[in-house]
N, C-alpha and C positions, 0 to 999 in steps of 0.2 A: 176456314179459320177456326170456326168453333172445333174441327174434331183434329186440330193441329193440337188445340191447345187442350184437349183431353190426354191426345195422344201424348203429350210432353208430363201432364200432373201424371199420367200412368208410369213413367218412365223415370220421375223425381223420384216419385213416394217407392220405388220399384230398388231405386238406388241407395235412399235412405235406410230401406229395410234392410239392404246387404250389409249397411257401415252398423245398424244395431245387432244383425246376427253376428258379425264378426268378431261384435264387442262381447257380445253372450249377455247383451241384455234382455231383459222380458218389458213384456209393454208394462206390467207394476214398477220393474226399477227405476225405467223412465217418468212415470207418472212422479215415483217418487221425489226422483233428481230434480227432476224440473221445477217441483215446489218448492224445495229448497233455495232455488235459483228465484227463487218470487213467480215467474211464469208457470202455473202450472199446463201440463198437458195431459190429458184425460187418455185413459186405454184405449177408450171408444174412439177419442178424435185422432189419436194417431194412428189406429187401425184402420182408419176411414183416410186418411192421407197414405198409409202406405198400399192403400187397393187404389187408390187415382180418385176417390171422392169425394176429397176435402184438400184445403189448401192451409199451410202454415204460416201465418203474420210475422213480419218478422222479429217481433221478440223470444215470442215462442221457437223459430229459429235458431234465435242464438241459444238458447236457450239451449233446444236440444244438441245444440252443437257442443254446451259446456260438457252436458252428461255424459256424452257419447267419449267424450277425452281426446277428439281429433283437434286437430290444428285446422283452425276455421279455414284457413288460407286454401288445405287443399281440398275440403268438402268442398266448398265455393267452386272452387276450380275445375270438378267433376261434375258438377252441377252444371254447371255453366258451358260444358262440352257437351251435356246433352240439347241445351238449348242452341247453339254455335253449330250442332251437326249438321241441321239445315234439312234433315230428311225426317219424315215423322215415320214411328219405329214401326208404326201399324202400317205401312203401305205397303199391299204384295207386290211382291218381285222387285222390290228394291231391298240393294245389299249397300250399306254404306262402304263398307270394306275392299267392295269390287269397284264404287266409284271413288272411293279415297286412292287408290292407286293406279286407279287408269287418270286422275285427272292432272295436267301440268301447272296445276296453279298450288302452289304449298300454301297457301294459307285454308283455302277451298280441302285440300287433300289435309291438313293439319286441322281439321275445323272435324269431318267427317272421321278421319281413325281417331281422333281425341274423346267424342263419342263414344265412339262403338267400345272404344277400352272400359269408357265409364258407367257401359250397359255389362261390362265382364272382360275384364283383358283377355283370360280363356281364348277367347274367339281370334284372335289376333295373328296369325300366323308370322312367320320370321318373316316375309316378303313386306308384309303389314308392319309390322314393327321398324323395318328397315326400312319403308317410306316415311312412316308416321316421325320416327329420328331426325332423318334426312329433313323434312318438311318444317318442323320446328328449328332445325337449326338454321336453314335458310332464312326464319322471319326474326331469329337472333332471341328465340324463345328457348334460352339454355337448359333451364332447371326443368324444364318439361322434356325435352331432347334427353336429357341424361336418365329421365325416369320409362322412357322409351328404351330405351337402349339398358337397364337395371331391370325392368322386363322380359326383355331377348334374350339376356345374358343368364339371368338366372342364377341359381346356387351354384357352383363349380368346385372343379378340384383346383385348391390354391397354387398359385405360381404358376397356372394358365394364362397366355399372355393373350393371344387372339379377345379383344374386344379392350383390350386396357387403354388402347390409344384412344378410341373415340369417346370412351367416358374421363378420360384426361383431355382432348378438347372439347367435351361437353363443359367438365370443371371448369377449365380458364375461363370458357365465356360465362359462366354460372359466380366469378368473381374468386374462384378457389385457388388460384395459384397455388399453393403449400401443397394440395392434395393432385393434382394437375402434373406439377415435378416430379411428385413423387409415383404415382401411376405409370409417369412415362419413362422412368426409371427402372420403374419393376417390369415393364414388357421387353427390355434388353434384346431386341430383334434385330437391331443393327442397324435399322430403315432411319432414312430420311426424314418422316415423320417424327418419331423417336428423338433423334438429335435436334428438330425443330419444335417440336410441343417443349420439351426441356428448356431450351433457350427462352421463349415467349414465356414460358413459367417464370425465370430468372429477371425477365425484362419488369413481367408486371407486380412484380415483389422487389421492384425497386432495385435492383441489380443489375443495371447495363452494364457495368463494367466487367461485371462477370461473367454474363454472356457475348458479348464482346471476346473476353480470352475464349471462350468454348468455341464459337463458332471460325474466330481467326484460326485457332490449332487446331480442326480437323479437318484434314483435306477433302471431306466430302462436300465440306463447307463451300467451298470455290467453285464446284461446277454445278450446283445445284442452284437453281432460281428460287425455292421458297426460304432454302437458308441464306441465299444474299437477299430476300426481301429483309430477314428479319435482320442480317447485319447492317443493314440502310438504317434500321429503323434503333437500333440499338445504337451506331453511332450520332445516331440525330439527337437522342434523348442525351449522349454526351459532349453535345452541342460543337460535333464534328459534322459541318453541312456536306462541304464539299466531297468529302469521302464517303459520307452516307449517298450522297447523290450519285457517285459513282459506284457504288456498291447497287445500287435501285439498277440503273443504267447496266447490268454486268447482269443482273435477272432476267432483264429483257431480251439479252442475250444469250440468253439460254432457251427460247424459243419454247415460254410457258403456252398453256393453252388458253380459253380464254379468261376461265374463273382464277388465273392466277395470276395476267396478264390487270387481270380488271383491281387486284390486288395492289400489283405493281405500282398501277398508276395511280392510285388511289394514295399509297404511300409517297408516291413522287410529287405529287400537289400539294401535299405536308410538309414536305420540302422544300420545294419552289417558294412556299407560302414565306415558311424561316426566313427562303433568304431575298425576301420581299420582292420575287421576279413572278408577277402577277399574271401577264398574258400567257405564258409557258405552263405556269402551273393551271390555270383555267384551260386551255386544251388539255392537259393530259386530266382532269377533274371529268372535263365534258363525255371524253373516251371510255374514261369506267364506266361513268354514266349510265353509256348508251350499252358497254357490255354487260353489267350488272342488270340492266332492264331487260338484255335478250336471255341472259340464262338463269332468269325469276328468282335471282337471289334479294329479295325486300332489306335481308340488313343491311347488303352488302349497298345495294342503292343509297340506302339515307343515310348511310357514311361520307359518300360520295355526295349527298348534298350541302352536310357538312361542309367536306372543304371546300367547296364550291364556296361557300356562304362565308366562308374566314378570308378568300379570297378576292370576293367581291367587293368587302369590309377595304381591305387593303389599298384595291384601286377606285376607295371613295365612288362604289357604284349602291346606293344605300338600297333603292328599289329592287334588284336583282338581290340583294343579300337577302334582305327580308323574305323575298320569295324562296328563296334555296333553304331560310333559315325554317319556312310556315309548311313547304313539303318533307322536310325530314322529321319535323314534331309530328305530322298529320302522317309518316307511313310507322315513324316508332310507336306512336299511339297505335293505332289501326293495327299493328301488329302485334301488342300488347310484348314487345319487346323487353328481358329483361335491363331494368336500370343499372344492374351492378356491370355489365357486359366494358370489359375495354373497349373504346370507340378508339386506341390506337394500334391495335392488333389486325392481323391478315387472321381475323377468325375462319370466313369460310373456306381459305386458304387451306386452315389449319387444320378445319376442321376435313374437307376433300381429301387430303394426304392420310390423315391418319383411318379415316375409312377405308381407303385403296390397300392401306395396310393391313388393315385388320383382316380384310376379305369379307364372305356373306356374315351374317349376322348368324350366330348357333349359341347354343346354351355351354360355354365351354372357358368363361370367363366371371371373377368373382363378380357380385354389384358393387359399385364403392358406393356408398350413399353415407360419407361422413359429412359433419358440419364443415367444417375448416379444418384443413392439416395445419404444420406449424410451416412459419417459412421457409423456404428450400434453406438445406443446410450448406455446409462448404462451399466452395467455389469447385468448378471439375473442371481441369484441362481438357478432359478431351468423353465425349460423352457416350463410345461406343461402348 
């Protein structure tokens, strides 16, 4: 335990020093900043914290965090990946990198390349990146997933499309719709994907009706099962059950696989739920359930406990609700899942498609890392 916990203050003060060289501060700027800030921090004690020999209180923390001009939010969060990596950096012949990718558990595999980025992204190769993505979007940890994948992608030559789709379903689940439309607009690839991140942008900026026109007038729309999820799910929000339900029902007949399938019914018990037909909707709830638990998708799960829990509510079963309501707070927590994520989106749906589209992960696509675009504009017939 004692030389875990060496090994970890070796590895803070190790990262700290990277965010002051980056800034081009010297240990006086900082002494100075910090006084300023009321906390001072001595030369001596932060040289002695950034060789692993001393430890920082947390004022003087924040302290240094004002100086330094980063956004507390993501020091924190780098920090906190070295602790979460789980492997202490000193151990020969362990490669976090080699067990974050061999292992089937995304959060385990998200916990370890989270880490190893925040000992040097450098190290990370595209395989690496392309898990570490993938493994964060599974736990519905968006704004991390997108900083994985703005990583991989790197500076590029503009109007490169390969990579724009997955950082446009990184954005939707990160809250970004306006930028999300607009991304999957500018990949113009013709894919399915494409025509479906656009729609799901249009949905969650408050425009069913306009995706609704999009996806009714493209005929790709009809034989595809992720674009009749999202039309299910777009006439539901225009408080069209029946037809959404038959739109859900017309997906499943398209003989999705499973993560699409776990999708399906996941939106179907959302439905059921509306039209207060309780037993139907709680089998098709149970189904995702059990498929979202076989193919380790954790958001996709506590969605699916979710409506389990609206449905239980429905047929006055109070103890079963509470229960579906106490494990979906306990896997978003535990996931540290972000808060702004639509809970009524086929995210990993969306997000599966637009990877398949993208292909491998290569540096060959811009980063978008804007705040917020503005809302999708106009209405589009047809989105090809």
């Amino acid at each position: 335990m004692a030389r875990r916990t060496d090994d970890l203050r070796q590895a803070v003060g190790a990262a700290l020093r990277r965010l002051r060289n980056q800034g081009q501060f010297s240990l006086d700027d900082v002494q100075r900043g910090t006084a300023e800030h009321g906390v001072r921090i001595t030369r001596s004690h932060l040289s002695r914290v950034e060789t692993g020999q001393a430890e920082l209180s947390l004022p003087r923390y924040l302290a240094l965090v004002r100086v330094l001009g980063e956004p507390p939010g993501e020091i924190t969060e780098s920090l906190a990946a070295l602790v979460d990596g789980s492997v202490e950096p000193g151990t020969p012949g362990v490669d976090p990198i080699a067990l974050g990718l061999q292992t089937a558990d995304p959060a385990r595999a998200a916990a370890l390349l989270r880490g190893a980025a925040a000992r040097g992204a450098e190290a990370l190769g595209g395989a690496a990146l392309a898990r570490w993505a993938d493994a964060e979007a599974a736990l519905g940890r968006w704004t991390a997933c997108e900083r994985a994948l703005s990583i991989a992608l790197g500076p590029a030559a503009p109007g490169a499309a390969r990579g724009l789709l997955g950082l446009a379903a990184a954005h939707l689940g990160a809250g970004r719709p306006g930028l999300a439309f607009a991304l999957a607009q500018t990949a113009r690839d013709g894919s399915r994907a494409a025509l479906a991140l656009a729609a799901a942008a249009l949905l969650e900026a408050g425009r069913a009706g306009d995706a609704t026109v999009a996806l009714e007038g493209d005929e790709r729309a009809h034989r595809d099962g992720l674009c009749l999820l999202l039309l299910g799910e777009a006439r539901r929000r225009e408080a069209r059950l029946r037809p959404a339900l038959e739109a859900l029902r017309a997906a499943l007949g398209c003989a999705p696989g499973e993560l699409a399938r776990a999708e399906v019914r996941t939106a179907e018990a959302r439905v059921l739920a509306d039209l207060r037909r309780t037993g139907p909707g709680l089998r098709a709830a149970h189904e995702a359930r059990a498929l979202a638990r076989r193919i380790a998708r954790p958001e996709l799960l506590a969605r699916t406990h979710l409506e389990a829990a609206r449905l239980h509510r429905l047929a006055g079963e109070a103890d079963e609700m509470r229960a579906a309501l106490r494990a979906a707070r306990v896997l978003f927590g535990r996931m540290g899942a972000d808060r702004r994520a639509p809970r009524a989106l086929p995210l990993q749906a969306l997000w599966g498609a637009a990877r398949e589209s993208d292909g491998p992960l290569a540096a060959t696509a811009p980063a978008a890392r804007s705040e917020e675009a503005a809302p999708p504009g106009p209405p589009l017939r047809r989105l090809s």
